[in-house]
C-alpha positions as CSV (number, residue, x, y, z in Angstrom):
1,X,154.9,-24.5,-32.1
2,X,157.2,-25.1,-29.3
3,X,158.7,-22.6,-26.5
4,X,161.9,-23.1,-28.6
5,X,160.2,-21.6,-31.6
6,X,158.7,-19.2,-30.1
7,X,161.1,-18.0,-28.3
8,X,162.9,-17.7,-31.6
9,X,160.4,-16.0,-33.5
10,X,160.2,-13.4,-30.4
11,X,164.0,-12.8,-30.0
12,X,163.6,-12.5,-34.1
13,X,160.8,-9.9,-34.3
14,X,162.5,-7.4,-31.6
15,X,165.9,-7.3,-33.8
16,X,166.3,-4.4,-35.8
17,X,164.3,-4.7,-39.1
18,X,165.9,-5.7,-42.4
19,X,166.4,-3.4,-45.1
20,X,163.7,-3.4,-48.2
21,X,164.5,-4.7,-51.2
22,X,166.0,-2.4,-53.6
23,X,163.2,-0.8,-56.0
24,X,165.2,-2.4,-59.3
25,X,165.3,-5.8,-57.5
26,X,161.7,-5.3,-56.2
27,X,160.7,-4.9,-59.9
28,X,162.1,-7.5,-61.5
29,X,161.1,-10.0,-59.3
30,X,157.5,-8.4,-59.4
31,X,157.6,-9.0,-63.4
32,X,158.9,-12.6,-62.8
33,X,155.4,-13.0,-60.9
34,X,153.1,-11.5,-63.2
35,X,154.7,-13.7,-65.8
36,X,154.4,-16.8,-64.4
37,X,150.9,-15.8,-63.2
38,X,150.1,-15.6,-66.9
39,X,152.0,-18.8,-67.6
40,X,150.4,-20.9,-64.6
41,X,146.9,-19.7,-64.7
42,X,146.1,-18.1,-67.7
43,X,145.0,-14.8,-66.3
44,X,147.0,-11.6,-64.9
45,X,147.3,-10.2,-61.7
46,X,144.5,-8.5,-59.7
47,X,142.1,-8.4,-56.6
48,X,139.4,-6.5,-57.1
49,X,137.7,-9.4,-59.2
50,X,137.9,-11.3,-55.7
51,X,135.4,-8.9,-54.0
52,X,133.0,-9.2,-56.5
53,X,133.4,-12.8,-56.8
54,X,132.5,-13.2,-52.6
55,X,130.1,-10.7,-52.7
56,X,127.7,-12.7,-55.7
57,X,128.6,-15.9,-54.0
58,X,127.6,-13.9,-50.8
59,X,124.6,-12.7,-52.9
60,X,123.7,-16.2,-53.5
61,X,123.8,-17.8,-50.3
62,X,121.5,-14.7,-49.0
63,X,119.3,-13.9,-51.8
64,X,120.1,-16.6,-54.8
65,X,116.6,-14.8,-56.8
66,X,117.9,-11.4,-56.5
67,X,121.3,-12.1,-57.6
68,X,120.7,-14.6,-60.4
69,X,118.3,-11.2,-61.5
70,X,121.1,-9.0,-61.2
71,X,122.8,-8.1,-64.4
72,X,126.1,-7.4,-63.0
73,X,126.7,-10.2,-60.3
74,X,124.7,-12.6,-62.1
75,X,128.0,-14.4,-64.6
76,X,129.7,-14.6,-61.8
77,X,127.2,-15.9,-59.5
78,X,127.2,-19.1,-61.5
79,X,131.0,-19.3,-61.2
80,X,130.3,-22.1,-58.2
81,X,132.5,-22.1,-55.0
82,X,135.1,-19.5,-53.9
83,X,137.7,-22.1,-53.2
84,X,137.4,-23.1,-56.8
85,X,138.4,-20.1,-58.3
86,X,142.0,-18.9,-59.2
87,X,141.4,-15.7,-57.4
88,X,140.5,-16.6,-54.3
89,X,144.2,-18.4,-54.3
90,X,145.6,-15.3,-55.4
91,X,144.4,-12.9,-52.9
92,X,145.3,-16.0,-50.4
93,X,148.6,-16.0,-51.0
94,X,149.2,-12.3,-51.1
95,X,147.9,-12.3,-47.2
96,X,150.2,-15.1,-46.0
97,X,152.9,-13.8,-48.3
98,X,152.8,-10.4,-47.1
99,X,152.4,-12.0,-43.4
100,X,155.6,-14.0,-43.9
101,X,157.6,-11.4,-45.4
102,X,157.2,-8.9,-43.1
103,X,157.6,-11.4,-40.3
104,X,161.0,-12.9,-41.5
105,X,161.9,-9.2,-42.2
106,X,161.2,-7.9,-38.8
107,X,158.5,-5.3,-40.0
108,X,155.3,-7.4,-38.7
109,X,153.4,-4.5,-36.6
110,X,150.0,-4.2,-35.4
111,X,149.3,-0.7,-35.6
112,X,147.2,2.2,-37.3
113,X,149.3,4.6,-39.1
114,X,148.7,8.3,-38.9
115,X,146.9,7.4,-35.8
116,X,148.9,10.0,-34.1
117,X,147.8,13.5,-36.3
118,X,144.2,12.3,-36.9
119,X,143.5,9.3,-34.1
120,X,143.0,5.8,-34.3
121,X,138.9,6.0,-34.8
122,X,138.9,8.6,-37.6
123,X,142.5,7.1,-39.1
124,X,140.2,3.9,-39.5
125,X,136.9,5.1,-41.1
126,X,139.4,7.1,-43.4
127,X,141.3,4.1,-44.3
128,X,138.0,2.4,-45.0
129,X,136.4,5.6,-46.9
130,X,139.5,5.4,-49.1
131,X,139.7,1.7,-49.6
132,X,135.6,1.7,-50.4
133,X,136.3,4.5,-53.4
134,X,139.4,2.6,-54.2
135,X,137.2,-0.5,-54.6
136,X,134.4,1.6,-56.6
137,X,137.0,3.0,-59.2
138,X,138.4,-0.1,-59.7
139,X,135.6,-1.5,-60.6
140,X,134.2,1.2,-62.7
141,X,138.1,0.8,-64.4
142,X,137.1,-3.1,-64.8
143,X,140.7,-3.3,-62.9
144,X,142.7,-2.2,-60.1
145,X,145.9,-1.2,-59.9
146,X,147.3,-4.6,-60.7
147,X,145.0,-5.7,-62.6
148,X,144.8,-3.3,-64.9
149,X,147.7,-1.2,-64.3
150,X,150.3,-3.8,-64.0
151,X,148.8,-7.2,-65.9
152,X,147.0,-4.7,-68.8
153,X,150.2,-2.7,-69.8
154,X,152.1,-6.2,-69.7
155,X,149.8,-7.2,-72.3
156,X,150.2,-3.8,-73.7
157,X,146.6,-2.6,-73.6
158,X,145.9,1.0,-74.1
159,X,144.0,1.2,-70.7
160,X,146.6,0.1,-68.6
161,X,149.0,2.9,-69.8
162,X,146.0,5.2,-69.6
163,X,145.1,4.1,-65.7
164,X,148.7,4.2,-65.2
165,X,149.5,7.5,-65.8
166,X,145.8,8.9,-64.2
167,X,146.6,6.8,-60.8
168,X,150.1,8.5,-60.7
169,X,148.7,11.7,-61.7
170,X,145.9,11.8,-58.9
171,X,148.1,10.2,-56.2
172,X,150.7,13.1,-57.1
173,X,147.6,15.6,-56.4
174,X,145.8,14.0,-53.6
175,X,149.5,13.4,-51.7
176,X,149.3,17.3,-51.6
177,X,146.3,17.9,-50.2
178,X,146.9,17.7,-46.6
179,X,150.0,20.0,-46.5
180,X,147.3,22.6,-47.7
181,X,145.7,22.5,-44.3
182,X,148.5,23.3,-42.3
């Protein structure tokens, strides 16, 4: 990239921060995604599948015994290579898609929020508590929230309504939890 570019990209990422989409607009263009995610590949969204796809293929490259003898990571051991696998490009592209828009936005920030009320350490192994038992329930769920939630009520299954309406109804409660503390 040249000084030119950069130079750019810098006087670009210091201007005032576009708006976000409107939540109507957001939404459609969401469901124009999931569609053609169905048309083009055959499957739905989600990323939790992902994680467990890396961590047999992991599983295999350390232990290839153990994990061929495991009942859960074992069908998708024999899957082959993460690059092959419509997933992996999934979860791909939502990085560098979320990189880019919030770059061409003027939102890109590296920073750890609510580093301020609980600091930067604990805000981290929070995040990552959260994010594990987010994992774990979306597994238990056989989806997460857009793979189930978004990709199963598209395809009208009971369970995504069902998921739907607990993952609203426990964010609503868990949202009010730390104003109970004060």
């Amino acid at each position: 990239m040249s000084d030119q570019h950069l130079g750019a990209y810098a006087a670009h990422s210091h201007a005032a921060p576009r708006p976000f989409w409107p939540p109507l607009a957001a939404g459609i263009a969401l469901g124009l995604v999931l569609l053609a995610t169905f048309i083009f590949t055959g499957h739905g969204l989600g990323a939790t599948g992902f994680f467990t796809l890396a961590a047999a293929w992991v599983g295999m490259q350390a232990a290839p015994a153990a994990t061929a003898a495991n009942e859960y990571l074992s069908p998708m051991a024999g899957a082959g290579a993460l690059s092959g696998s419509w997933i992996t490009w999934q979860v791909v592209g939502v990085i560098l898609g979320g990189f880019l828009a919030a770059a061409t936005a003027g939102r890109f920030h590296v920073q750890v929020e609510g580093s301020r009320k609980y600091g930067a350490a604990r805000r981290l192994v929070l995040a990552l508590a959260g994010g594990m038992l987010a994992g774990f329930g979306a597994r238990l769920a056989t989806g997460c929230t857009s793979g189930l939630g978004l990709s199963g009520s598209a395809t009208l299954a009971v369970a995504g309504f069902v998921f739907l309406g607990g993952f609203f109804a426990a964010g609503l409660l868990v949202s009010r939890l730390p104003l109970l503390r004060k």
